[in-house]
SEFITI-830396 format. One record per residue (C-alpha): residue number from 0; residue in three letters; chain; x, y, z. Coordinates in steps of 0.001 Angstrom, whole numbers. Layout:
BEGIN
- nr_rest_kette_xx_yy_zz
- NUM_ala_A_X_Y_Z
...
//
This chain:
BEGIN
- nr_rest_kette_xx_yy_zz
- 0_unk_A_0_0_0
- 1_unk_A_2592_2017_876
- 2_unk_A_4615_1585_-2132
- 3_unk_A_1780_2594_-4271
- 4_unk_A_1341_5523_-2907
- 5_unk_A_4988_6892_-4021
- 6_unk_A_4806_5829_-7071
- 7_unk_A_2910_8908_-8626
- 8_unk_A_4405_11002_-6264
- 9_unk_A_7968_10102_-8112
- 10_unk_A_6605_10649_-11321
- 11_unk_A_4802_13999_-10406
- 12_unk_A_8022_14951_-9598
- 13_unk_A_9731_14373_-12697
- 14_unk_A_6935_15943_-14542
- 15_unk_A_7440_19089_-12874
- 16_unk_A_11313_18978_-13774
- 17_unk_A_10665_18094_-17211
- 18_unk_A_8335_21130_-17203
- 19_unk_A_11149_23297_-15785
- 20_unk_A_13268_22581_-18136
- 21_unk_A_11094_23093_-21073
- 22_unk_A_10497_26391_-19547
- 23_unk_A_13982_27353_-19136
- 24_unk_A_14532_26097_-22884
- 25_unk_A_12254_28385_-24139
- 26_unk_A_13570_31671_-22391
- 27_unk_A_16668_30621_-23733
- 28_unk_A_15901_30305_-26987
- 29_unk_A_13972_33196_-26965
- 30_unk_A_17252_35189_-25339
- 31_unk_A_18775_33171_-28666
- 32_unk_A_16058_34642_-30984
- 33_unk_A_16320_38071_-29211
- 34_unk_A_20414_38135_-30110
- 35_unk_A_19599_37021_-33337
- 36_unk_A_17210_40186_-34158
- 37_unk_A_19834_42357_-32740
- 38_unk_A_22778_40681_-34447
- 39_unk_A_21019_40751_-37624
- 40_unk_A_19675_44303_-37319
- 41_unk_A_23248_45735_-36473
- 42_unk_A_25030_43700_-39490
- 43_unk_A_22129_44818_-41680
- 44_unk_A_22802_48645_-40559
- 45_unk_A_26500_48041_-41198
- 46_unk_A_25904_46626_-44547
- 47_unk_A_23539_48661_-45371
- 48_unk_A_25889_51819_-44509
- 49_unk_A_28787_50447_-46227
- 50_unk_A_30414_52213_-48855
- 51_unk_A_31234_48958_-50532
- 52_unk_A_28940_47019_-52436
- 53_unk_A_27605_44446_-50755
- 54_unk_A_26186_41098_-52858
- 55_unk_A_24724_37377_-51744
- 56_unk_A_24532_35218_-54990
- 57_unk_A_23099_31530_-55149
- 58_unk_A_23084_29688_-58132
- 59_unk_A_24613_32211_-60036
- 60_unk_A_22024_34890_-59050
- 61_unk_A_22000_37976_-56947
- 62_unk_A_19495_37306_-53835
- 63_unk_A_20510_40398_-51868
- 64_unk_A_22365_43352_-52628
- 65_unk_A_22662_46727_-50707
- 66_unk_A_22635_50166_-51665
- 67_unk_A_26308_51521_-52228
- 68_unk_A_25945_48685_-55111
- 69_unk_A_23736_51625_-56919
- 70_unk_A_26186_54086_-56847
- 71_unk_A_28785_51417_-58364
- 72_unk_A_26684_49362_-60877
- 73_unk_A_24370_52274_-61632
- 74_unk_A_21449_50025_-61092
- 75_unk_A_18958_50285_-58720
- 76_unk_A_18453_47559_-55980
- 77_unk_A_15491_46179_-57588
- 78_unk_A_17103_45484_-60772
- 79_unk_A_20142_44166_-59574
- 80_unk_A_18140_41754_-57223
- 81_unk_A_17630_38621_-59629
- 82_unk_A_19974_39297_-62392
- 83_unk_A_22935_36803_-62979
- 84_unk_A_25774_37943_-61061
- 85_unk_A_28338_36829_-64437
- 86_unk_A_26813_39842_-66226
- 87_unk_A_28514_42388_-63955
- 88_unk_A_31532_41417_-64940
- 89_unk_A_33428_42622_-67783
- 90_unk_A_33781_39884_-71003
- 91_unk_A_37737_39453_-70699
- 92_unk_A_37607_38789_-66539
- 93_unk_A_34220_36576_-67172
- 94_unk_A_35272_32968_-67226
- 95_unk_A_38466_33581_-64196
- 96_unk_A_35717_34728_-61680
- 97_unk_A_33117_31921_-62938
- 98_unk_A_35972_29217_-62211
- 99_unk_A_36930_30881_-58925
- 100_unk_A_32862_30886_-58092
- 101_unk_A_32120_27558_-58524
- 102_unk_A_35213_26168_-57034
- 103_unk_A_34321_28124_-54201
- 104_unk_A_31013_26618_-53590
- 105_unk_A_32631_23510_-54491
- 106_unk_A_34789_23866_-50979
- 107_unk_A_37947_24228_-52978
- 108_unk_A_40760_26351_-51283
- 109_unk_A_40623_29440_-53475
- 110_unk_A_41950_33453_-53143
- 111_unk_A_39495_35600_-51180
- 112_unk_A_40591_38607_-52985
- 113_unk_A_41498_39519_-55870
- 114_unk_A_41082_42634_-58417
- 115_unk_A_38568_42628_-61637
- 116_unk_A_36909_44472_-64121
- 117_unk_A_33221_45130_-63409
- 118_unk_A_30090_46316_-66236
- 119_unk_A_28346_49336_-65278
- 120_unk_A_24551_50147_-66459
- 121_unk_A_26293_52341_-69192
- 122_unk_A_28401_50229_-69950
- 123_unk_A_31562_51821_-69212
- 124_unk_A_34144_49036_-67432
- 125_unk_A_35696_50095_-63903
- 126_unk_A_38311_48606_-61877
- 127_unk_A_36911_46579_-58871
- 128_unk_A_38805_44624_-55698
- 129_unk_A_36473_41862_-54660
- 130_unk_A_36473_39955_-51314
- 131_unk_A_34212_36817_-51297
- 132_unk_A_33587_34239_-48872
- 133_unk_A_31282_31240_-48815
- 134_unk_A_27909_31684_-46007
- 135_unk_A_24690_29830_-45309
- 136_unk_A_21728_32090_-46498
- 137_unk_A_18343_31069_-46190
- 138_unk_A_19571_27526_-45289
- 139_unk_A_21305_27311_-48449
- 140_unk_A_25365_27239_-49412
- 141_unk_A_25959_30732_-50747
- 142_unk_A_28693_33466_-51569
- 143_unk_A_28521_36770_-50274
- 144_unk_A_31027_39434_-52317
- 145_unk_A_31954_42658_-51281
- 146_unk_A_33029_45011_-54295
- 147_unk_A_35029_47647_-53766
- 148_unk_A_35395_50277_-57038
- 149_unk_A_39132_51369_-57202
- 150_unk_A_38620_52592_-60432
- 151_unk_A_40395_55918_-59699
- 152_unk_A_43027_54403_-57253
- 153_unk_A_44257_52120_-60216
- 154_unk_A_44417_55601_-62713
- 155_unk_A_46460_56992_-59661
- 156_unk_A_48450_53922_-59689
- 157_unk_A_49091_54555_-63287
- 158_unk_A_49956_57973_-63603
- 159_unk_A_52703_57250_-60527
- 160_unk_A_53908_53911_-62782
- 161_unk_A_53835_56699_-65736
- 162_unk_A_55269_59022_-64157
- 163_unk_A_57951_56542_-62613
- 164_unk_A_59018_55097_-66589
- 165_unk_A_59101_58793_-67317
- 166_unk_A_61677_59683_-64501
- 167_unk_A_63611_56369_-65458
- 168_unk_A_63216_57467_-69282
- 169_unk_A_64685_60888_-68581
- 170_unk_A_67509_59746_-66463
- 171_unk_A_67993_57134_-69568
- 172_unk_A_68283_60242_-71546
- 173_unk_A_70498_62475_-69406
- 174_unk_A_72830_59530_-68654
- 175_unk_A_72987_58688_-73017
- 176_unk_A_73935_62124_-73539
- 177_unk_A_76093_63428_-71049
- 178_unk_A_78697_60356_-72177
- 179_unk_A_80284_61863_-75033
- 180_unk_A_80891_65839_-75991
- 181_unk_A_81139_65216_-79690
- 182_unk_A_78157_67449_-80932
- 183_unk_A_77064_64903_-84031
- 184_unk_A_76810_62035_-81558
- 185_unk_A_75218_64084_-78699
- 186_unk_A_72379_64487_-81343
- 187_unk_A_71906_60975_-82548
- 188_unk_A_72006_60159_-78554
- 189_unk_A_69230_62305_-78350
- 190_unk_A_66773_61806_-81121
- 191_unk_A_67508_57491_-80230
- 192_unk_A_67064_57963_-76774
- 193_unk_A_64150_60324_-76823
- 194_unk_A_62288_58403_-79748
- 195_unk_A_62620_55501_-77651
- 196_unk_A_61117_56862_-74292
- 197_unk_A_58221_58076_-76057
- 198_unk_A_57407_55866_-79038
- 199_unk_A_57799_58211_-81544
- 200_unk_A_58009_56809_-84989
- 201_unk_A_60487_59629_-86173
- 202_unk_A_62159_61877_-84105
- 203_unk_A_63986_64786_-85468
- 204_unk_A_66489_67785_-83714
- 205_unk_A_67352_70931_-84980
- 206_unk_A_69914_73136_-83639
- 207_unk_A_69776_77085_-83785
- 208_unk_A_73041_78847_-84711
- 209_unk_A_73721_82099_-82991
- 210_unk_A_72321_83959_-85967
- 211_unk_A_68967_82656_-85801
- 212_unk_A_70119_80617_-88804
- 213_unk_A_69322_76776_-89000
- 214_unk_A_71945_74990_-88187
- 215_unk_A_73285_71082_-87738
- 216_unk_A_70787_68489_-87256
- 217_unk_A_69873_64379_-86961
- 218_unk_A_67012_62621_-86974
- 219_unk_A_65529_58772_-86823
- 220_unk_A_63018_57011_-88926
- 221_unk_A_61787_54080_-86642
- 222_unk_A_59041_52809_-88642
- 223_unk_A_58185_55517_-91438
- 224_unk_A_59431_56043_-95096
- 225_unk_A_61731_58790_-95215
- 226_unk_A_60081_61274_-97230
- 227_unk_A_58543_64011_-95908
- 228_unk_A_57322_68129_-96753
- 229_unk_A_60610_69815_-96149
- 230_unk_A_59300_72983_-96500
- 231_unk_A_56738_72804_-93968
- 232_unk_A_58429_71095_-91895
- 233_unk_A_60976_74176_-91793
- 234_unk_A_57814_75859_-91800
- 235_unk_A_56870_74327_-88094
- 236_unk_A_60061_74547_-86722
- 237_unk_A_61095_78676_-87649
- 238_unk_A_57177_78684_-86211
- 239_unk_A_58298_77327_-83005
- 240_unk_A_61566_79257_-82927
- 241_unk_A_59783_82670_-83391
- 242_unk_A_57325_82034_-80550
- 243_unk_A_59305_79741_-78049
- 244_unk_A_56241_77686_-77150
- 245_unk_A_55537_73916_-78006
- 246_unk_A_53517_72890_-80811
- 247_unk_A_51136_69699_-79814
- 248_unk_A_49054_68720_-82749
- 249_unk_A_46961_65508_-81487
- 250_unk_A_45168_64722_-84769
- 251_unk_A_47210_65168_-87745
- 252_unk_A_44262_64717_-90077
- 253_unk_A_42863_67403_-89219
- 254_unk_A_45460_69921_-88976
- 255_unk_A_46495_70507_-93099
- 256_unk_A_47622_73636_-92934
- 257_unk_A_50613_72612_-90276
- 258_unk_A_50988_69136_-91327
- 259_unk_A_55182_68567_-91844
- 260_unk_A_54584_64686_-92672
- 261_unk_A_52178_63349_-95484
- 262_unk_A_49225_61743_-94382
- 263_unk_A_50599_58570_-96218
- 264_unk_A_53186_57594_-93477
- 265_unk_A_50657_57117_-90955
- 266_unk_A_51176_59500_-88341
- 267_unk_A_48478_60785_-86839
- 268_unk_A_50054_63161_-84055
- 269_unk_A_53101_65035_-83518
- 270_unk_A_54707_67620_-81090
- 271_unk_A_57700_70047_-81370
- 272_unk_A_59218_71427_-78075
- 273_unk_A_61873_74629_-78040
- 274_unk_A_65202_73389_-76958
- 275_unk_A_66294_76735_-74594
- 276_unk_A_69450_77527_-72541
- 277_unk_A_69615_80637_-70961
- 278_unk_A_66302_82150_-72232
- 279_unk_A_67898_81323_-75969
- 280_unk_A_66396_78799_-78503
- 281_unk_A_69333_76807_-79237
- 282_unk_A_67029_74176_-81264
- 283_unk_A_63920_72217_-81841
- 284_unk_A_62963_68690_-80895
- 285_unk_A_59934_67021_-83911
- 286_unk_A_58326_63431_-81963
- 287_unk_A_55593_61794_-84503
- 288_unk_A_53505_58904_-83586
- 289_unk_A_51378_56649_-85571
- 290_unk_A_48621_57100_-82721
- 291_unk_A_46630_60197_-82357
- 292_unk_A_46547_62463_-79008
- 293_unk_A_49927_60658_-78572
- 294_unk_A_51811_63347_-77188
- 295_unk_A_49411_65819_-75161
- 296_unk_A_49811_64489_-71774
- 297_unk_A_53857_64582_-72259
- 298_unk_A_54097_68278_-72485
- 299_unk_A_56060_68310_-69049
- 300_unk_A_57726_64970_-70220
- 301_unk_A_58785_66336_-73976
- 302_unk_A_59857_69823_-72091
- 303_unk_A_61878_67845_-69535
- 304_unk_A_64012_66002_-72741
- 305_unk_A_64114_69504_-74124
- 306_unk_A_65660_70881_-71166
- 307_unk_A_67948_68393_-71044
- 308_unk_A_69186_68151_-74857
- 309_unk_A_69687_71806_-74792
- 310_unk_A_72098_71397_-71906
- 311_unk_A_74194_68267_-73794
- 312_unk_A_74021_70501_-76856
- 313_unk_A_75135_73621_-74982
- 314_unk_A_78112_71851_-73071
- 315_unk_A_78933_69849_-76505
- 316_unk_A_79094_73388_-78396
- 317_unk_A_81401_75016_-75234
- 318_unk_A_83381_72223_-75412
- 319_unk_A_83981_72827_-79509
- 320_unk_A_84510_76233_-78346
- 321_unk_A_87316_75419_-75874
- 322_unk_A_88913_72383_-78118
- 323_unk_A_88892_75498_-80980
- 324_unk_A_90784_77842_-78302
- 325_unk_A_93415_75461_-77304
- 326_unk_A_94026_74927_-80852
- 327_unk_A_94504_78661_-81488
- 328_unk_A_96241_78932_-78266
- 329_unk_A_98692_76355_-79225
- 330_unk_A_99016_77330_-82864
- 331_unk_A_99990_81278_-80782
- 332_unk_A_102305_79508_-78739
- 333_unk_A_103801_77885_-81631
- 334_unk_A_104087_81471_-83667
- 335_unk_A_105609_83391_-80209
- 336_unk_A_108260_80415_-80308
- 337_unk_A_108882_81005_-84062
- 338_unk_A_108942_84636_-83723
- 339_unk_A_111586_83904_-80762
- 340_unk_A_113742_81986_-83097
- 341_unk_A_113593_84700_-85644
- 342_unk_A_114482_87329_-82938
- 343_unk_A_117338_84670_-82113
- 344_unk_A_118042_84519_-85624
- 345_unk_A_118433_87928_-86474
- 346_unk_A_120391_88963_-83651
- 347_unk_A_122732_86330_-84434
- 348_unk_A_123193_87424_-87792
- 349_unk_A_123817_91287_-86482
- 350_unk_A_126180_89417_-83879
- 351_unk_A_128242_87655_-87508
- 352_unk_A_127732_90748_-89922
- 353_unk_A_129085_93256_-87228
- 354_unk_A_130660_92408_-83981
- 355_unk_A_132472_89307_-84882
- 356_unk_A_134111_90362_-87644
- 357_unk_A_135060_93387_-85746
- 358_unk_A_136696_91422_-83049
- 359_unk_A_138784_89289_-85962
- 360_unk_A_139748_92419_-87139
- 361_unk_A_141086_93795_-83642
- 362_unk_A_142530_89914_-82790
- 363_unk_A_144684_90829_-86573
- 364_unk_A_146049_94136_-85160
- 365_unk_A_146863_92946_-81816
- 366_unk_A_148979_90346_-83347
- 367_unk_A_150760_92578_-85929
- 368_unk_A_151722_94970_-82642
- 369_unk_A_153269_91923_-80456
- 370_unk_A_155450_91497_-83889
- 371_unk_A_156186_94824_-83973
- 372_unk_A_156446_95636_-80211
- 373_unk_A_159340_92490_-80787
- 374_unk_A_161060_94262_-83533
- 375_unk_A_161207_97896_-81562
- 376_unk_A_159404_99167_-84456
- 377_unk_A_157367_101943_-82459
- 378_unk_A_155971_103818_-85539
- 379_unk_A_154221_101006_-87110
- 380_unk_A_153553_99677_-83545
- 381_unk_A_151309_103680_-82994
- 382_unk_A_149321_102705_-85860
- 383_unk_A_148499_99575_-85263
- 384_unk_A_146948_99975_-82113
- 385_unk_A_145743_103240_-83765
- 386_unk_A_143758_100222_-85918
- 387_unk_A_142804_98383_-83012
- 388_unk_A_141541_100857_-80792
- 389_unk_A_138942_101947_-83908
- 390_unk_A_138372_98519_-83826
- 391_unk_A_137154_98303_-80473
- 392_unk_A_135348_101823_-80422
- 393_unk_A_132925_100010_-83796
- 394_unk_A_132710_96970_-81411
- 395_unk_A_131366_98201_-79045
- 396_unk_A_129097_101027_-80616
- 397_unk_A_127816_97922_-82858
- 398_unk_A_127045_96117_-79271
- 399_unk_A_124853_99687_-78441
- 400_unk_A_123118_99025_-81319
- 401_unk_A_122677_95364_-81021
- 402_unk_A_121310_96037_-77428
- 403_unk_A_119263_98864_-78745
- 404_unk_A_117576_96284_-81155
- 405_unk_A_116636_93671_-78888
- 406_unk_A_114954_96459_-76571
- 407_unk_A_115794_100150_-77757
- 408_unk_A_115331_102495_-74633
- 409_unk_A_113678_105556_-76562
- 410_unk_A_111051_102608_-77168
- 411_unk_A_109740_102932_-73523
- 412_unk_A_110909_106809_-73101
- 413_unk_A_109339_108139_-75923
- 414_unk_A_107302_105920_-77523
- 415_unk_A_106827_104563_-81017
- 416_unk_A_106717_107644_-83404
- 417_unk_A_110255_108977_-82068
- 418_unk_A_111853_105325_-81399
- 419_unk_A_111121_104283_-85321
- 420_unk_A_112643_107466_-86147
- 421_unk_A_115495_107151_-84677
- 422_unk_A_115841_103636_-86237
- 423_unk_A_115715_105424_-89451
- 424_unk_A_118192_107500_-89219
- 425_unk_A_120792_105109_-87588
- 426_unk_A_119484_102656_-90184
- 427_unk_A_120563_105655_-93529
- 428_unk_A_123752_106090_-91245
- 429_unk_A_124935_102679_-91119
- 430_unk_A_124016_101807_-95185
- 431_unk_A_125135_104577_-97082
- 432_unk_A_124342_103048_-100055
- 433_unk_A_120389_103522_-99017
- 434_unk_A_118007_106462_-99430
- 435_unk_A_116428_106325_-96413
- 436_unk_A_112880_108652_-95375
- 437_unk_A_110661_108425_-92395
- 438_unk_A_107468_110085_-92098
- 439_unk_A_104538_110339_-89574
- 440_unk_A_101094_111106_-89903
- 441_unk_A_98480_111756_-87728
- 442_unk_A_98348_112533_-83562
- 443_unk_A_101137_110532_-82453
- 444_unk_A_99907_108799_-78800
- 445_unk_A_101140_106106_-76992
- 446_unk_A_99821_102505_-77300
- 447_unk_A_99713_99233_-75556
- 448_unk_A_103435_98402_-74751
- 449_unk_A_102859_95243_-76579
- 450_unk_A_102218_96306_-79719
- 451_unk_A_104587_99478_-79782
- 452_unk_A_107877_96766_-79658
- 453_unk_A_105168_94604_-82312
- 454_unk_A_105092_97198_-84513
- 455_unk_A_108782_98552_-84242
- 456_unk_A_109919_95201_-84829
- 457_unk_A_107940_94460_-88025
- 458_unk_A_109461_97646_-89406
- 459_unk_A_113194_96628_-87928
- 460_unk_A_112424_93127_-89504
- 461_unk_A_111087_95050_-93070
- 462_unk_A_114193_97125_-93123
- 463_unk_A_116738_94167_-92459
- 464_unk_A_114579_92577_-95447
- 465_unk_A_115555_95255_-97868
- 466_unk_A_119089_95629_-96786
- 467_unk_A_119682_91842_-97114
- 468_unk_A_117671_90588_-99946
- 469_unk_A_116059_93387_-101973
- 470_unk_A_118843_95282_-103763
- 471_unk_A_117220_98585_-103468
- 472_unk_A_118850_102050_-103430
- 473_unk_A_115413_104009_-101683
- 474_unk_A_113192_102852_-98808
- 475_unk_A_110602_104722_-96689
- 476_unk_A_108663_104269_-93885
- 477_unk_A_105662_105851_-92746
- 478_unk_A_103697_105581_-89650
- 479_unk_A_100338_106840_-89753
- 480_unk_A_98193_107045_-86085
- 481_unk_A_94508_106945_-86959
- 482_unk_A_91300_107100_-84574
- 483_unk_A_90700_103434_-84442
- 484_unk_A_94471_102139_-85149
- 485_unk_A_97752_102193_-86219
- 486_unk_A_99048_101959_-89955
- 487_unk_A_102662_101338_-90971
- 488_unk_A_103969_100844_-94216
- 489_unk_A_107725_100384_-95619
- 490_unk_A_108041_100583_-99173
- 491_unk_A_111370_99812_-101222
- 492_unk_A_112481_99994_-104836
- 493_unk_A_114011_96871_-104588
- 494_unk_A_114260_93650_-106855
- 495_unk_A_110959_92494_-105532
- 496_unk_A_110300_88620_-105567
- 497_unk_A_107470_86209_-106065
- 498_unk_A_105352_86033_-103301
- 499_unk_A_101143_84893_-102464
- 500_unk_A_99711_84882_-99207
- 501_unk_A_99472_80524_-99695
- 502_unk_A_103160_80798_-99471
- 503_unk_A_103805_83457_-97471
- 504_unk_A_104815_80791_-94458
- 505_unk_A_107548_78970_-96189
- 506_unk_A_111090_80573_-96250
- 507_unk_A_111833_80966_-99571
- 508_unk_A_114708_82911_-101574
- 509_unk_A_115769_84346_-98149
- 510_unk_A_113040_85907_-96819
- 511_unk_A_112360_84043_-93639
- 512_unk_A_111640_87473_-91987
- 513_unk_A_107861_87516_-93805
- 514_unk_A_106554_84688_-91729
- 515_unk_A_107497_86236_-88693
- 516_unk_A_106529_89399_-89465
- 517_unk_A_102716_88177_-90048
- 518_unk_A_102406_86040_-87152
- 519_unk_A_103480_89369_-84639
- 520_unk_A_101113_91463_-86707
- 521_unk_A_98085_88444_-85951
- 522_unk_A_99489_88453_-82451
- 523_unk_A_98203_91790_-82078
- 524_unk_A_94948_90913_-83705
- 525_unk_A_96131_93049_-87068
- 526_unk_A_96630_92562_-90584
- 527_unk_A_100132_92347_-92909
- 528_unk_A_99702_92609_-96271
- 529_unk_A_102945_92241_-98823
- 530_unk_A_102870_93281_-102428
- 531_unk_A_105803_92798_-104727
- 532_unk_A_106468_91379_-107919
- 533_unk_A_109882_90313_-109839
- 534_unk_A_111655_94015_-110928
- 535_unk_A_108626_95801_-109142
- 536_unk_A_109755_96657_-105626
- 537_unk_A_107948_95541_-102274
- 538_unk_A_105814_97190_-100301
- 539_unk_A_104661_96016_-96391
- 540_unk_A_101550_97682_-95049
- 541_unk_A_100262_96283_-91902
- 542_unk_A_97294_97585_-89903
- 543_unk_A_96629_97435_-86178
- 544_unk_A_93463_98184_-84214
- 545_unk_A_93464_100180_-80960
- 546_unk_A_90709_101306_-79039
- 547_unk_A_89396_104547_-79909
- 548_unk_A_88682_107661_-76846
- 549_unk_A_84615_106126_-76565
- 550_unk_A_86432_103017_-76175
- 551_unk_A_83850_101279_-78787
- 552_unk_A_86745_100699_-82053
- 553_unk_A_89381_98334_-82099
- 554_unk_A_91435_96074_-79539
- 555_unk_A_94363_97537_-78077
- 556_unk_A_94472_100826_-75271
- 557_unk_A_95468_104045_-76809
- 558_unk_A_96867_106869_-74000
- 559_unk_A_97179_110407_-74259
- 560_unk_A_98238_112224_-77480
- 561_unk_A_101529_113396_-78482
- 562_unk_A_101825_115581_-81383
- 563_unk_A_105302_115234_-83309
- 564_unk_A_106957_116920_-85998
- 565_unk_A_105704_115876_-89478
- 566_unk_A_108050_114308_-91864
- 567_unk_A_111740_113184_-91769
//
């Protein structure tokens, strides 16, 4: 009886627990449920608030999308909702992403991102980053995608990459040309080099001479026929010269009147860009491509290669310049070392003709007196050192002179004018045989020390010349001071000789003086001019430029005036 009774007592009691639990079940799942709402209404505000598109495709077809997909797709929600996801894409990234869908769905270990090509509503492509995962939806296996349009961070990515093979492209260029200072192959460096960087099918440089004049160019046919409209071409570049501003012609079809190629080679744009240097046009860079609008975003690019061809063509032209002015220095050195050896030359000759032979003469009567002095013949012995002190007294008036011809002290005292004068007249005393005259004409003045002793020697040199070689019986010399130089002319009525200016430099018949003569008178930035003829005479003129009182004329420094007598 007793056991009965517990019976239901136990299973009342297990009833109520199950009942507990049930209860508890249910609060729980309704907590669950609760969650669930929230969770779902906080990742639908985040989605929907996303600036990313936002898509859930099954079977190949959009089930959900959120709004920022209008602004990237151009579609509303409505009509993206149902369409077939493989249409957004662009045809040449179509079949990767299919693959990479279904293998996805399939379970298959594939990339979660990756970059694309999307299809708007009108049609125009755009660049897209995608990030898609596999998710349950609706109790189904789905993918959820969220596209990201990096359209304009992929043209920023290209202009850097642009600009980046432009730098490298320019530093190409400066690198190629700044090997070599040889003008001709600083240009071909340049039109390869450029051509290259910027796919031009011919590439062409000009240079500009200092005169405005055309001057040396070189150019490269990459993949046209050579011909081409000279004229306007020529035409485009004095264009470009005049106004110092590029020329960018993006379609050449439509631009006859400044078209410098015919249309039959195939270009279809083409740019010239001012080479400058120091606000000067030094020439003019011609790109052509067979593409149109090739060359209007490289105006910066085009001006940089300018820039920098103008300074290879500028250093290439200085260095010319410099290699020119060695050569001229040298070829002065070589003259003043010439003129040197004729100075040595003639002195030594003056030495032979006049001292030496004076000396023999004294060394003859010194010996006759020791014979004499031995034989107590006193008479004889009076007159011969009568003899040699004569002797000595020529010697050593002929060593005045000498010394007065390698530097003659009135030189430096009184200057030119009175120094040649007194040549003159020492000149008449010492060759009797000679008519000699010396006249002056003009302000006399002092000039540059350098070429008062240039131009006293060319007339010392002119006179030694006649006395030697010419036979004559009347010279003159006349000095003539002008405003913007200095004129000298010595004039004999010699035997004369054959003589051109092709010859002048090699000695011939004795007159190694001529040679000389010229290189002191181009010394002193001057002129010599020589005209004889067989039985005719010779006559020297030689012309030197000074600077006048405005100091505009002429080369050489002029000083004060000194007026001297006229004539001789």
């Amino acid at each position: 009886m007793i056991g009965k009774k517990k019976a239901p007592t136990a299973e009342l009691a297990a009833l109520r627990r199950r009942v507990a639990e049930l209860e508890a079940s249910e609060a729980w799942r309704s907590r669950v449920e609760e969650e669930l709402r929230e969770s779902e209404a906080k990742y639908s505000t985040l989605v929907e608030q996303s600036a990313d598109a936002v898509l859930i495709t099954q079977d190949g077809v959009l089930q959900f999308v959120n709004k920022a997909a209008e602004e990237i797709y151009g579609y509303t929600v409505e009509e993206l909702t149902g369409m077939r996801f493989f249409g957004l894409l662009a045809p040449e990234c179509r079949d990767v992403v299919i693959q990479r869908y279904e293998a996805r769905v399939a379970g298959k270990e594939v990339a979660s991102s990756y970059e694309t090509r999307i299809m708007c509503k009108d049609g125009i492509p755009k660049d897209a980053e995608v990030s898609a995962r596999l998710i349950q939806y609706r109790g189904r296996p789905a993918v959820m995608a969220i596209v990201r349009d990096i359209t304009h961070r992929k043209v920023a990515e290209q202009k850097i990459l642009q600009r980046t093979r432009e730098l490298a492209a320019l530093h190409s260029v400066l690198m190629s040309i700044t090997r070599t200072l040889d003008l001709e192959k600083v240009l071909k460096e340049i039109v390869s080099q450029v051509g290259a960087a910027v796919d031009s099918a011919y590439t062409s440089i000009v240079t500009v001479n200092e005169d405005d004049s055309l001057g040396i160019g070189c150019e490269d046919f990459a993949r046209i026929p050579p011909p081409y409209d000279e004229t306007r071409r020529r035409e485009l570049i004095e264009r470009i010269i005049a106004t110092g501003d590029a020329v960018i012609v993006d379609d050449a079809d439509g631009a006859e009147d400044m078209k410098p190629i015919p249309l039959a080679t195939g270009i279809k744009s083409y740019a010239g860009v001012p080479m400058k240097t120091k606000d000067a046009i030094i020439g003019v860079l011609l790109v052509h491509s067979l593409q149109p609008a090739a060359f209007g975003s490289r105006t910066e690019l085009l001006a940089a290669f300018a820039n920098e061809a103008a300074i290879a063509i500028e250093n290439a032209r200085l260095y010319d310049t410099v290699s020119a002015e060695r050569s001229h220095v040298e070829q002065l050195l070589g003259q003043v070392l010439t003129a040197q050896e004729d100075e040595r030359r003639r002195l030594s000759l003056d030495l032979h003709d006049t001292v030496t032979q004076s000396m023999y003469g004294v060394l003859a009567h010194i010996g006759a007196a020791e014979e004499l002095l031995s034989r107590s013949n006193l008479e004889r012995l009076r007159g011969e050192l009568t003899h040699a002190k004569g002797a000595l007294e020529q010697t050593l008036a002929d060593l005045r002179r000498v010394a007065a011809g390698l530097h003659p002290p009135i030189l430096g005292k009184r200057g030119l004018a009175q120094a040649l004068r007194q040549h003159v007249t020492e000149y008449a005393e010492n060759y009797k045989h000679l008519s000699c005259s010396f006249r002056m004409e003009g302000v006399a003045r002092r000039l540059d020390p350098s070429v008062e002793i240039g131009v006293y020697r060319i007339a010392q040199e002119a006179l030694n010349n006649t006395r030697r070689h010419a036979d004559a019986t009347r010279v003159s010399v006349l000095l003539r001071f002008l405003p913007t130089g200095v004129f000298l002319k010595v004039t004999d009525n010699g035997k004369g000789f054959d003589y051109s200016p092709q010859t002048a430099s090699v000695p011939a018949d004795g007159h190694l003086g001529l040679a000389g003569m010229m290189e002191r008178a181009e010394l002193m930035g001057g002129t010599l001019k020589v005209d004889t003829r067989p039985g005719g005479g010779t006559r020297v003129e030689m012309s030197i430029p000074i600077v006048a009182p405005d100091g505009k004329q002429g080369r050489h420094k002029a000083s004060r005036g000194l007026r001297g007598p006229q004539g001789g």
